[in-house]
Structure formats: structure tokens, C-alpha cells
Phi, psi and omega in degrees: 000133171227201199261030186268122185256057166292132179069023188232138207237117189240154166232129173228102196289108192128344208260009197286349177196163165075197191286347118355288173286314176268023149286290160009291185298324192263012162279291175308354174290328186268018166094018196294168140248141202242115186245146197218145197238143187202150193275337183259176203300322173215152187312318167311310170279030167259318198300023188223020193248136181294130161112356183261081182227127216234017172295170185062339187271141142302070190281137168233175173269076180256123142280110169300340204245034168236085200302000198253001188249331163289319201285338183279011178289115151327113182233160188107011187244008169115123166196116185273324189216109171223107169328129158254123157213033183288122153221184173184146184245147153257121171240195182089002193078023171320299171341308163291345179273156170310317190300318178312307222306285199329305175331285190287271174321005141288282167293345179262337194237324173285295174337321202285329200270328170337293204298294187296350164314287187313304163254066168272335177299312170325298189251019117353268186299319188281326205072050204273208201207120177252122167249122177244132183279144185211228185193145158305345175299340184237038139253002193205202187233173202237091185304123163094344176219087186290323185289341183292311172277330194272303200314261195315340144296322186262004172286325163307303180308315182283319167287008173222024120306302151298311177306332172293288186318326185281284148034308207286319194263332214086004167270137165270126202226096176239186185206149180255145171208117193277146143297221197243115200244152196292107170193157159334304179288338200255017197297338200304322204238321240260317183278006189234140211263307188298294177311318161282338160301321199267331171277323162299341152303340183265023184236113185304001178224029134071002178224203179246158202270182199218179181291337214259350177271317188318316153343313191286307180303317191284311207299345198284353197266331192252017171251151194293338171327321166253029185340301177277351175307067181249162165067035183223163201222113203278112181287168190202045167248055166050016158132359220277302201288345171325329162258000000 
């Protein structure tokens, strides 16, 4: 068994930058055909943005949290593996407003059960892989950002529901959960010179992960390599919950 998507049709919701994208990258590295959902109009308003490369990707424009922009999406063409990997953060106490909450727990928690809702026929028929991106974060608690931490504790809840419930179809349904990895959303710590010296001391390998290690987890979930794996969600932050 290896790691070759050659003739295998992957999507990846999320995928247009962050760790998303360097899942992407690292299906197609591996002979995937790769489709990736992104919020602006075209792959061309990625191209100057760091963590982003969407050569090669099949990009399209989904609002995820417009369940009616998901539902005109085409099924019945085949879909072996499909990523979650749509987040969002609000801080500043954003969180705490209706407007916050709903923002955020629209896209990390409603969306992800839309999208798979929506090609659970698809990936059925393929005998596929639901891979859902969550956080280390929906192991512990998160200051100041509530909706950020409940979304990702129940996004862990949902990957081990559906993996039970799906298992049945033949669908494999696990989750990834990234520490605190170098991206846009994480920028609040990754740019502030204190904040980050004060989070690498608390991570026992002292650095910070990157999409490409998050990359390896996915691929191995969606590979036979994890045949017997179901419902379950692999943490990957260099050691951070361990204290």
C-alpha cells in the first residue's frame, strides 16, 4: 500500500490557502485530481497571497455557509476524498455578539455537515474518505474565542458520529486537528514577537507545524494505509496538549 491518488477525485473544502492548500498540494503531488472551494472570485485573487498555490488545483467560488450555493454543486461525477477544511476566527470579543457567534459557527460547524451531507451519495458510491480539519482546540478551552472553541469541540463530536453512522455506507469519516500552525488566521500569535516565544515555549518540539506536516495526516486517512480507522480524530500539534 502507498500513498497514490492516481484516478481518485478529491475536494477540498478550505482549500485555496493555509493548511487546506497544502493538503491540496500534497494530494496532487500524489496523482490526485484535486478540486479545491475558496471564497473569492477567482484563483487569480490568491495569486500574490502567501501559503497560496492554486496552480494546478481545480478552483471554484463556494460560500459554504449558503447551503443553496452548496446544494447547486454537482454530484454523480465521482468523489473519492473530501476535506473539510473551511474555518474562521473573530477576536476582539467578536465572539460574544450574536453576529460573531452565528459568523463563525456558520462556517466551522454548519458548513462542514452541509458539504458532507451533500456527497454522502458520491462517496458511497466510491467507498471514500471524509476527512474533517478541527483544532486542538476542541480539546481544551480557548480565551476570548468562544465560538472558535465550541465549533471545534463539536466538529471532533461530528467526526465521530458520522464515522459511526457512515461506516455502514462505506464511507471512512476521521479528523485532523493542527496545533498551532503558521497561516492567516493564526497570524494574532504567529506576528506578535512575545506571543510567539511564549507559545513555543509551550510546544515540546519547540516549533511551529506547517501545512505540509498537516498534509501527511491527511493523506494517510484517506489511504488504505487507515483502512480500520474510523471516527477518529488525530491531533498533530507537536506536543502543545501534552502539558
Amino acid at each position: 500500500m502507498d500513498l497514490d491518488f492516481s484516478g481518485k477525485n478529491i475536494l477540498v473544502a478550505g482549500g485555496s490557502s493555509g493548511i487546506g492548500n497544502g493538503i491540496a498540494r500534497q494530494f496532487l503531488a500524489c496523482g490526485g485530481h484535486v478540486a479545491v472551494w475558496g471564497t473569492r472570485a477567482s484563483s487569480d485573487d490568491y495569486r500574490d497571497e502567501d501559503g497560496s498555490d492554486l496552480d494546478g488545483l481545480a478552483y471554484q467560488q463556494v460560500d459554504v455557509t449558503d447551503r443553496a450555493a452548496i446544494n447547486l454543486q454537482p454530484t454523480g461525477r465521482g468523489l473519492d476524498v473530501l476535506v473539510l477544511c473551511q474555518g474562521t476566527v473573530r477576536y476582539g470579543g467578536a465572539e460574544f455578539t450574536d453576529s460573531g457567534w452565528d459568523a463563525v459557527m456558520d462556517v466551522n460547524i454548519n458548513s462542514v455537515m452541509d458539504v458532507a451531507r451533500h456527497f454522502h451519495a458520491d462517496l458511497a458510491a466510491a467507498n471514500g474518505a471524509v476527512i474533517i480539519v478541527s483544532s486542538v482546540a476542541g480539546f481544551g478551552a480557548t480565551i476570548g474565542t468562544p465560538a472558535y472553541g465550541a465549533s471545534k469541540h463539536a466538529a471532533v463530536g461530528l467526526t465521530k458520529t458520522l464515522g459511526a453512522a457512515w461506516a455502514r455506507d462505506g464511507i471512512r469519516v476521521n479528523g485532523l486537528a493542527p496545533g498551532l500552525v503558521d497561516t492567516k488566521l493564526t497570524q494574532v500569535t504567529t506576528q506578535n514577537e512575545k506571543r510567539l516565544s511564549g507559545a513555543l515555549k509551550n510546544i515540546p518540539q519547540r516549533r511551529l507545524g506547517t501545512p505540509q506536516d498537516m498534509a501527511g495526516i491527511a493523506l494517510f486517512l484517506a489511504s488504505d494505509l487507515s483502512a480500520y480507522v474510523t471516527g477518529q480524530t488525530i491531533i498533530a500539534d507537536g506536543g502543545l496538549s501534552l502539558r
